[in-house]
Rosetta silent file (secondary structure, phi, psi, omega in degrees, C-alpha in Angstrom):
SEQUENCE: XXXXXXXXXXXXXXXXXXXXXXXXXXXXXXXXXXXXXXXXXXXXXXXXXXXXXXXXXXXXXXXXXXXXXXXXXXXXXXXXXXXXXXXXXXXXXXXXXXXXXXXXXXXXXXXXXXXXXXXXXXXXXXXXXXXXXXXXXXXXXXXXXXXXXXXXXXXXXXXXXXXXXXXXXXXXXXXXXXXXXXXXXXXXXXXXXXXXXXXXXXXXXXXXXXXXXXXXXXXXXXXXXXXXX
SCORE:     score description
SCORE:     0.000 S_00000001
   1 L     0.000  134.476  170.366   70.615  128.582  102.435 S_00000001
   2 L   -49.588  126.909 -166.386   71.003  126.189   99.819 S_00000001
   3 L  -100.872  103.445 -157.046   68.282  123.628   99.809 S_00000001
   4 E  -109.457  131.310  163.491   70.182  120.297   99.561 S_00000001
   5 E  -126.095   83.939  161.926   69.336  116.506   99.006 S_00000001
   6 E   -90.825  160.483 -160.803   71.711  113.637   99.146 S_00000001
   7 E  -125.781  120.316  170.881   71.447  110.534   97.975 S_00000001
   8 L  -165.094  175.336  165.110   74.371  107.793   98.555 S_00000001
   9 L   -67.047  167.508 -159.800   74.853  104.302  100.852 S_00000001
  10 L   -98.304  143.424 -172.629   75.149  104.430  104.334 S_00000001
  11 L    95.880    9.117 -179.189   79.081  104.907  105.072 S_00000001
  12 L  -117.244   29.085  160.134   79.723  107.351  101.871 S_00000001
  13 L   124.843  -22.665 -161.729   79.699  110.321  103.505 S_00000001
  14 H   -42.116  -52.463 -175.062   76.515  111.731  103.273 S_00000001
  15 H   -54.606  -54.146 -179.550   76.806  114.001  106.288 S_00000001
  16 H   -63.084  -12.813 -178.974   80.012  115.687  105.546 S_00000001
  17 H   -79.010  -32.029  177.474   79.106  116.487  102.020 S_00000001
  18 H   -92.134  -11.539  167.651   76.160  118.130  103.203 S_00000001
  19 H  -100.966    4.295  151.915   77.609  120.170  105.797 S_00000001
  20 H   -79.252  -29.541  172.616   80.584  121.280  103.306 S_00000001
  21 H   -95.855  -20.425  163.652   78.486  122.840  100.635 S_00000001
  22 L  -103.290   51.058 -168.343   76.234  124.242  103.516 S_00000001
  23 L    27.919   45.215  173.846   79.307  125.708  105.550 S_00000001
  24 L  -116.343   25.362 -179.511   77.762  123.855  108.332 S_00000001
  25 L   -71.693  166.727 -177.093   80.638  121.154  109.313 S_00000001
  26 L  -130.393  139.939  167.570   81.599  120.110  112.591 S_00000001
  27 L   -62.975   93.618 -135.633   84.807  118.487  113.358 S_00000001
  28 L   176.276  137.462  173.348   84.028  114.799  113.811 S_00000001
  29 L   -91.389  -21.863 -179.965   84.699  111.554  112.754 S_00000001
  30 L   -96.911  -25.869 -179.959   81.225  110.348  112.651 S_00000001
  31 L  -151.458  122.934 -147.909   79.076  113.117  111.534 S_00000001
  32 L   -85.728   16.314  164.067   80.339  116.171  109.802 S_00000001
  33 L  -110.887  161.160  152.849   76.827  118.488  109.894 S_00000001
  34 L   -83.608  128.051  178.530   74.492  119.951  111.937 S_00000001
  35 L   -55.651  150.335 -173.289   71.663  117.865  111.789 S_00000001
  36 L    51.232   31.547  155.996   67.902  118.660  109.820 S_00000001
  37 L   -93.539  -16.258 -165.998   69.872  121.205  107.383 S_00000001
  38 L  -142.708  170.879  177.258   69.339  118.862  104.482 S_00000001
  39 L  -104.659  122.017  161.264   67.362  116.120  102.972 S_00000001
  40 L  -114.373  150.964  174.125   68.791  112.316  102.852 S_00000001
  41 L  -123.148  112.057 -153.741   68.034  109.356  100.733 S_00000001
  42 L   -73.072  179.918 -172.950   69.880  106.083  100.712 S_00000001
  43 L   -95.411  170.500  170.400   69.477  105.400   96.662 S_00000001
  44 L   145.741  146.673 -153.185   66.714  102.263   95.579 S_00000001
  45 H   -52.522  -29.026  174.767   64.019  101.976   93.326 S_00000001
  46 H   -50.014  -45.215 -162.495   61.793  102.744   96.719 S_00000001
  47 H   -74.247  -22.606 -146.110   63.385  105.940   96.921 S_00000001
  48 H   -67.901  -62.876  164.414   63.221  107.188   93.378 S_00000001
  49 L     9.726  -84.844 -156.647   60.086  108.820   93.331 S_00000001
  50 H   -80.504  -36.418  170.376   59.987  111.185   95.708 S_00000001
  51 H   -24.591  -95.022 -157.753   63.986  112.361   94.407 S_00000001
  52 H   -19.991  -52.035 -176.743   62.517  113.045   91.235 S_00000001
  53 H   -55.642  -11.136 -149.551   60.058  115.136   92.882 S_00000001
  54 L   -93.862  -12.434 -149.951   62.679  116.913   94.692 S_00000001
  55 L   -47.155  -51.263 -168.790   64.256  117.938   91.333 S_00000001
  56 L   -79.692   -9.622  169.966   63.063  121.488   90.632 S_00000001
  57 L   -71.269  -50.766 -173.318   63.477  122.080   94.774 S_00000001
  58 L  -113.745  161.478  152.414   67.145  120.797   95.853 S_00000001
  59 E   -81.769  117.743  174.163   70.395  120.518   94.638 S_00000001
  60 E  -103.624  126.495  158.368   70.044  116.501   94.516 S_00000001
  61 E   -85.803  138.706  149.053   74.086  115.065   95.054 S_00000001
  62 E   -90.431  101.094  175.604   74.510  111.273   94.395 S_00000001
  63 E   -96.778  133.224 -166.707   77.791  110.209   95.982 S_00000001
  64 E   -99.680  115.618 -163.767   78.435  107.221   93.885 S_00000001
  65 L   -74.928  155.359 -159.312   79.612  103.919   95.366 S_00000001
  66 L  -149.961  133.880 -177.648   83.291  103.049   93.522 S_00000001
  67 L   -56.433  -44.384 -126.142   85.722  100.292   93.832 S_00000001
  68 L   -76.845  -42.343  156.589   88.343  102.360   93.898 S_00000001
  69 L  -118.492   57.923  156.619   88.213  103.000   97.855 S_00000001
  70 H   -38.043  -43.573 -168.536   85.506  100.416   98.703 S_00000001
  71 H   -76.407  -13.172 -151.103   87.264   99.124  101.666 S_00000001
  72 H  -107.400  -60.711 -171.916   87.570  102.744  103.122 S_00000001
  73 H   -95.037  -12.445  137.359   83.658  103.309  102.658 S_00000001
  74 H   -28.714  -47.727 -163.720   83.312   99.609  104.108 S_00000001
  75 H  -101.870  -21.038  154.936   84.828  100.539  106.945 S_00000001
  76 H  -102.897  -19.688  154.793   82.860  103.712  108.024 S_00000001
  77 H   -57.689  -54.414  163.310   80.093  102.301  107.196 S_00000001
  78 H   -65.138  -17.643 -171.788   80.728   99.477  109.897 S_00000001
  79 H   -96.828   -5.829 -175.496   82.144  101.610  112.311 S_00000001
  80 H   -98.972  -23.862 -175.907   79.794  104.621  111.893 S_00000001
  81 H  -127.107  -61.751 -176.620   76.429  102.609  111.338 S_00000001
  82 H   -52.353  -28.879  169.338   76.585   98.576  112.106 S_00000001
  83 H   -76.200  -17.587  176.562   78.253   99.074  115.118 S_00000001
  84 H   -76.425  -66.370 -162.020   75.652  101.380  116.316 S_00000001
  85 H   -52.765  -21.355 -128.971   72.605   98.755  115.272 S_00000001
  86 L  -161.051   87.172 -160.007   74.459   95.921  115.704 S_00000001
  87 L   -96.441  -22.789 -166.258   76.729   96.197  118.598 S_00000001
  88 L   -74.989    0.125 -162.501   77.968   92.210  118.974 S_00000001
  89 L  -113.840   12.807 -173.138   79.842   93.554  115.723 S_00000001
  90 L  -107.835  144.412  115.519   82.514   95.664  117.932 S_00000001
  91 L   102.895   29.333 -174.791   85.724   93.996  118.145 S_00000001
  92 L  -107.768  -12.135 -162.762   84.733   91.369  115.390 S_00000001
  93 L   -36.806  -41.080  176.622   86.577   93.131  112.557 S_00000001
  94 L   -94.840    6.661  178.567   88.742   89.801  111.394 S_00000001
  95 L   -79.780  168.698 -172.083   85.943   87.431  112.236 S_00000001
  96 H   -87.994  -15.138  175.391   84.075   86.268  108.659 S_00000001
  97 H   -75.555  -39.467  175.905   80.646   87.714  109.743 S_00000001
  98 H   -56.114  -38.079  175.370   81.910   91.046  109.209 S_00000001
  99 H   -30.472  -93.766  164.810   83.370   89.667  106.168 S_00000001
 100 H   -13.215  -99.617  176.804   79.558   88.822  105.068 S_00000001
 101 H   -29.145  -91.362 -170.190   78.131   91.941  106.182 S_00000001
 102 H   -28.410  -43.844 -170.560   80.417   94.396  104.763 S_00000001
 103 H   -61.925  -41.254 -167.391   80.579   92.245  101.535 S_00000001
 104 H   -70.669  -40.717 -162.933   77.171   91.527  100.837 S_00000001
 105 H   -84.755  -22.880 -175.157   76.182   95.511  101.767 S_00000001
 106 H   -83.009  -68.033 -144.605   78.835   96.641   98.498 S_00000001
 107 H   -67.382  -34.594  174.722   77.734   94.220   95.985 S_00000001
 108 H   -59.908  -23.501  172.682   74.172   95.617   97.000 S_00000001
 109 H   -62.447  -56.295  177.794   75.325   99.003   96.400 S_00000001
 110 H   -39.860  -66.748  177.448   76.942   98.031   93.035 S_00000001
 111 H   -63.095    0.373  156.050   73.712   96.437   92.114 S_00000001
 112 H   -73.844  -40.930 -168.121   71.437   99.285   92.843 S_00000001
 113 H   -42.294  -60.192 -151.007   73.519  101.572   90.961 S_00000001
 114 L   -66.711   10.648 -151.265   72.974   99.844   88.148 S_00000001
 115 L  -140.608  -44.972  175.265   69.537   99.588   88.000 S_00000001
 116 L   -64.229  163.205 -174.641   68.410  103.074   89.264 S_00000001
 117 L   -64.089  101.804 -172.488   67.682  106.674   87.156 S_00000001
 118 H   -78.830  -27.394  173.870   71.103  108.282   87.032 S_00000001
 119 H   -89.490    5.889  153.036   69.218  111.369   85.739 S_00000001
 120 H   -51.655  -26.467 -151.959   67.341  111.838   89.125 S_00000001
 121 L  -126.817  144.373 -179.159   70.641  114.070   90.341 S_00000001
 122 L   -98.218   -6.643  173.431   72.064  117.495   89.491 S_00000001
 123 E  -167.329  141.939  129.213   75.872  116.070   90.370 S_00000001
 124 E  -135.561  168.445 -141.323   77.612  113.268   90.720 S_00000001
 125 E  -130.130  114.622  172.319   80.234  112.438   92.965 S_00000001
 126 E   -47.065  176.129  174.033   82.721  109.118   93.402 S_00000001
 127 L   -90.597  -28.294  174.120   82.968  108.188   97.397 S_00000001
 128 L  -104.197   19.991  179.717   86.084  109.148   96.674 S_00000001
 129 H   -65.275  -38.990 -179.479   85.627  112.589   95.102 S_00000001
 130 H   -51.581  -11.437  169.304   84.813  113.278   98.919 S_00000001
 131 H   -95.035   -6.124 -162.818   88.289  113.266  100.041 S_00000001
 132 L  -122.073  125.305  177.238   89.945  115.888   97.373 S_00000001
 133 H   -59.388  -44.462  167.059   89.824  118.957   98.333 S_00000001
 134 H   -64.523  -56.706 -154.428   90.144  120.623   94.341 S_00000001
 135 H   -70.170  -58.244 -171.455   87.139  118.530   92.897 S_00000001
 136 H   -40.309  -58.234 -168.924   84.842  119.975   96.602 S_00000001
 137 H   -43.486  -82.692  149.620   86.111  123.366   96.053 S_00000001
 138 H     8.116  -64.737 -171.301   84.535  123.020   92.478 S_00000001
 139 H  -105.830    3.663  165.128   81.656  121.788   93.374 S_00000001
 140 H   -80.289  -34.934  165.771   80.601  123.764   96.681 S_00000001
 141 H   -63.125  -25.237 -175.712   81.403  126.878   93.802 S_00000001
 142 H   -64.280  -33.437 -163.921   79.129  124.988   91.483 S_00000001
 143 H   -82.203  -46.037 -140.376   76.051  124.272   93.815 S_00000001
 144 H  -121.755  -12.541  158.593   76.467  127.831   95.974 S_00000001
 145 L    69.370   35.650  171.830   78.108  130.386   93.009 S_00000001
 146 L  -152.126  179.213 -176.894   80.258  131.501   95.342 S_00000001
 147 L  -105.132  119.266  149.821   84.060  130.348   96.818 S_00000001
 148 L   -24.059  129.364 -177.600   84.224  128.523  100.332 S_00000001
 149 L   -71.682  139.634 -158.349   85.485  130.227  103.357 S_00000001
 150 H   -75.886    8.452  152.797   89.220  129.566  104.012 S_00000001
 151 H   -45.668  -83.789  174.865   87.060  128.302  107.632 S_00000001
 152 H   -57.941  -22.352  177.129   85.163  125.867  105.956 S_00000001
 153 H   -80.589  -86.634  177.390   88.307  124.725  103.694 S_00000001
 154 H    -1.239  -67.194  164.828   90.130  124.421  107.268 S_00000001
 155 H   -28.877  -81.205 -165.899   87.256  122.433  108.349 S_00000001
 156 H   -54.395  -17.117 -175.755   86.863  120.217  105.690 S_00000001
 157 H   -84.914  -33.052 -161.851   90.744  119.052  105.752 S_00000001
 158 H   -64.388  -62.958 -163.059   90.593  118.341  109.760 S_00000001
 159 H   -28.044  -45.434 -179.696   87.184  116.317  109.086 S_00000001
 160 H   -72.865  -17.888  154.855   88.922  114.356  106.364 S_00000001
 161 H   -50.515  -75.715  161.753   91.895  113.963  108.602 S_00000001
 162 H   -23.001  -45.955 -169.450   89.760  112.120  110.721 S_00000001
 163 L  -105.669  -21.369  170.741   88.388  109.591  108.000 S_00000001
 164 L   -84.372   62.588  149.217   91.532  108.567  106.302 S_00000001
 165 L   -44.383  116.333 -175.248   92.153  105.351  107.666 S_00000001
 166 L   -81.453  102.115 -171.305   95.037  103.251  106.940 S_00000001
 167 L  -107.006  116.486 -173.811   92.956   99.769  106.999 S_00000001
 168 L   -32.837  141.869 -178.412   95.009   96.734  107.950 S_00000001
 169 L   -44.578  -85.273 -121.190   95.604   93.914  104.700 S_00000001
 170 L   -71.961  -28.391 -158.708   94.150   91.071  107.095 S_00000001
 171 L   -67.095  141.516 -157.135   90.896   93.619  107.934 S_00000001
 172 H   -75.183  -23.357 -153.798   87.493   91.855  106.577 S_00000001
 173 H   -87.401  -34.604 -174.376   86.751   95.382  105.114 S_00000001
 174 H   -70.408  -46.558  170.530   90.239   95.015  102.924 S_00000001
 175 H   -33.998  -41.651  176.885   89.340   91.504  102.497 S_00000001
 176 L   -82.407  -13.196  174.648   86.086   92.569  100.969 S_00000001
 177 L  -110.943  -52.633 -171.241   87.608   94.783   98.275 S_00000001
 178 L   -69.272    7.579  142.725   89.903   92.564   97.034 S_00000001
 179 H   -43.056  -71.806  162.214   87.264   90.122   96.407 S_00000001
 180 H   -36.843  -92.437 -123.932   85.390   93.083   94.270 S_00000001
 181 H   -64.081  -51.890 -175.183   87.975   93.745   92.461 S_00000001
 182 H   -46.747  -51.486  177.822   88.860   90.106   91.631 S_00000001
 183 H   -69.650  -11.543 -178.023   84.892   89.602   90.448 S_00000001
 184 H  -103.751  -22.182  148.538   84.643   92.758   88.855 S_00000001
 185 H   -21.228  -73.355  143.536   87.968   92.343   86.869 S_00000001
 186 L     0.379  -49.252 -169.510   86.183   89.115   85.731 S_00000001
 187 L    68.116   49.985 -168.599   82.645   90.058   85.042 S_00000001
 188 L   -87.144  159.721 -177.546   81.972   87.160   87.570 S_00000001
 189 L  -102.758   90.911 -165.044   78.124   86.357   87.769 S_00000001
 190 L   -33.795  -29.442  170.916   77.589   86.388   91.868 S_00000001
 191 L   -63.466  -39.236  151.911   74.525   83.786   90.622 S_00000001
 192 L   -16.237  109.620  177.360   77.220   81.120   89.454 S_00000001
 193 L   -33.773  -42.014 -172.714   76.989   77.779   91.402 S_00000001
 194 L   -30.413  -29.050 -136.191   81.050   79.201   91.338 S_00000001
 195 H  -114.251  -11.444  136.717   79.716   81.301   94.132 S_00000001
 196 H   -63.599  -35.428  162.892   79.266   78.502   96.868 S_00000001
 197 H   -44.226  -47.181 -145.001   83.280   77.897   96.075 S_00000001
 198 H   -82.456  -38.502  156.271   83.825   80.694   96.452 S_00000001
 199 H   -55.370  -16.206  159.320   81.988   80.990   99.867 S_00000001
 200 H   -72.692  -40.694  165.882   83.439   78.243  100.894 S_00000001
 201 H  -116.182   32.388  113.272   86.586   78.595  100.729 S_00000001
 202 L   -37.230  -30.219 -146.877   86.509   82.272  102.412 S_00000001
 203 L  -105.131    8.764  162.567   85.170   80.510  105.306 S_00000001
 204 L  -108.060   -8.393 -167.740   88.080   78.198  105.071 S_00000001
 205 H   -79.299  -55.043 -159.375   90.491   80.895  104.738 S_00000001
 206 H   -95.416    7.995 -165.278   89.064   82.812  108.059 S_00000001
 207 H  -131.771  -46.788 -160.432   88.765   79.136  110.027 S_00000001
 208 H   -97.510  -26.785 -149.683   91.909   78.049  109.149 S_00000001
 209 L  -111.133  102.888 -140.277   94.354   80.440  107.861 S_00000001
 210 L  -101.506  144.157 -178.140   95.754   82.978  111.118 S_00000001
 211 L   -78.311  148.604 -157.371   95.957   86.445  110.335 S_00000001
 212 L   134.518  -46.154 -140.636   98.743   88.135  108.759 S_00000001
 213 L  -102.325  -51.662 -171.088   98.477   85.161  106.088 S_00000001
 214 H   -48.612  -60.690  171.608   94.883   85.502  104.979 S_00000001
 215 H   -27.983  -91.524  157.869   94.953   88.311  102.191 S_00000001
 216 H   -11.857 -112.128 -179.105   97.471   86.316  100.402 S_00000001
 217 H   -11.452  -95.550  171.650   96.384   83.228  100.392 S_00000001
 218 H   -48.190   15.542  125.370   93.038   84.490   98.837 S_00000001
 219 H   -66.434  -18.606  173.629   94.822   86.525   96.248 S_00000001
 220 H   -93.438  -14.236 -176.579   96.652   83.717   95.459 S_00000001
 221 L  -128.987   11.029  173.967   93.943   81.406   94.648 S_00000001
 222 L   -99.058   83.547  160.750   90.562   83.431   93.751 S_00000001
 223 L  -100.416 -172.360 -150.845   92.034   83.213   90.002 S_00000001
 224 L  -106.191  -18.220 -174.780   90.640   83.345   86.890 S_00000001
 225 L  -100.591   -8.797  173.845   91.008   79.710   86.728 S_00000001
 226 L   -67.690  -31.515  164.996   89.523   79.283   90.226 S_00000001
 227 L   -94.342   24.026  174.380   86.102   80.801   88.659 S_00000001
 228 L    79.191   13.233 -175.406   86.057   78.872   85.734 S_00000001
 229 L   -92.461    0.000    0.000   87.211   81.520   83.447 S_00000001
């Protein structure tokens, strides 16, 4: 058996990626392995260490956090881990504290990336490499030098079935990427006094504004001239 180490945020995935290159998946929305086949690590400077040690041992994977579906790994991340810890967090999904949480937990992702050893890992992978079936094929032949079982292909499409969530405009988790994207379009600096405005009027948005309405509204006015740009 391959001896496997991933490294990503909680909500990217980790489990099915590790039970797809070690033909161990299960059919599930929350956790696509058999458990204690592999080693995980969320990434942070805490962590780095012992990766590096793991180097000449595992296959280390990095699934890489990515704007591109942010809202998508937002959103199994609350419903697969914060709702377990953090249960008063069930049936809050438009309220602005998820808003916070979810929001707060990407830009921390973003800002690890940037600051940890990208040469700790033998591959890396977008969160949304994890969805395409051609790049996985590729790289369960890269890691295992052999071709996937048309089983394990099977698998991996139901599992993936499962996870492709069509997430409402209005949802705090949607809310939360198009936020990214407006600051990272930007370059905005999240330290910028700009960045009580900006909190502010979210929270007037979500107090005031009923949903169906809300997206909008903050697309129409987190401009380039609303951040001073």
């Amino acid at each position: 058996m391959t001896s496997l180490c991933i490294v990503g945020d909680p909500g990217s995935r980790n489990h099915f990626v590790a039970g797809w290159i070690l033909d161990n998946l299960h059919i599930s929305y929350d956790h696509g392995y058999n458990r204690n086949t592999f080693l995980k690590y969320h990434p942070g400077i805490n962590s780095e260490k012992k990766i590096k040690s793991l180097l000449g041992k595992y296959n280390v994977i990095r699934i890489l956090p990515r704007f591109k579906k942010i809202d998508l790994h937002l959103f199994l991340f609350l419903t697969k881990n914060i709702y377990k810890l953090y249960p008063q967090f069930v049936s809050k999904e438009y309220d602005i504290e998820t808003f916070y949480k979810v929001f707060c937990a990407a830009k921390e992702w973003f800002s690890i990336d940037k600051k940890i050893c990208h040469l700790n890992f033998h591959y890396e992978i977008n969160f949304e490499d994890t969805f395409d079936l051609n790049f996985m094929i590729n790289l369960y032949e890269t890691v295992n030098n052999k071709k996937p079982t048309q089983k394990n292909i099977n698998k991996f499409i139901e599992c993936n079935e499962l996870n492709s969530i069509m997430i409402p405009q209005d949802h705090s988790c949607s809310l939360a990427k198009l936020v990214l994207d407006i600051e990272n379009n930007i370059n905005f600096d999240d330290s910028s006094i700009i960045a009580n405005n900006r909190w502010g009027f979210i929270k007037y948005v979500y107090d005031k504004v009923p949903v169906g309405k809300r997206y909008d509204m903050l697309k129409k006015h987190l401009t380039e001239k609303f951040y001073c740009v």
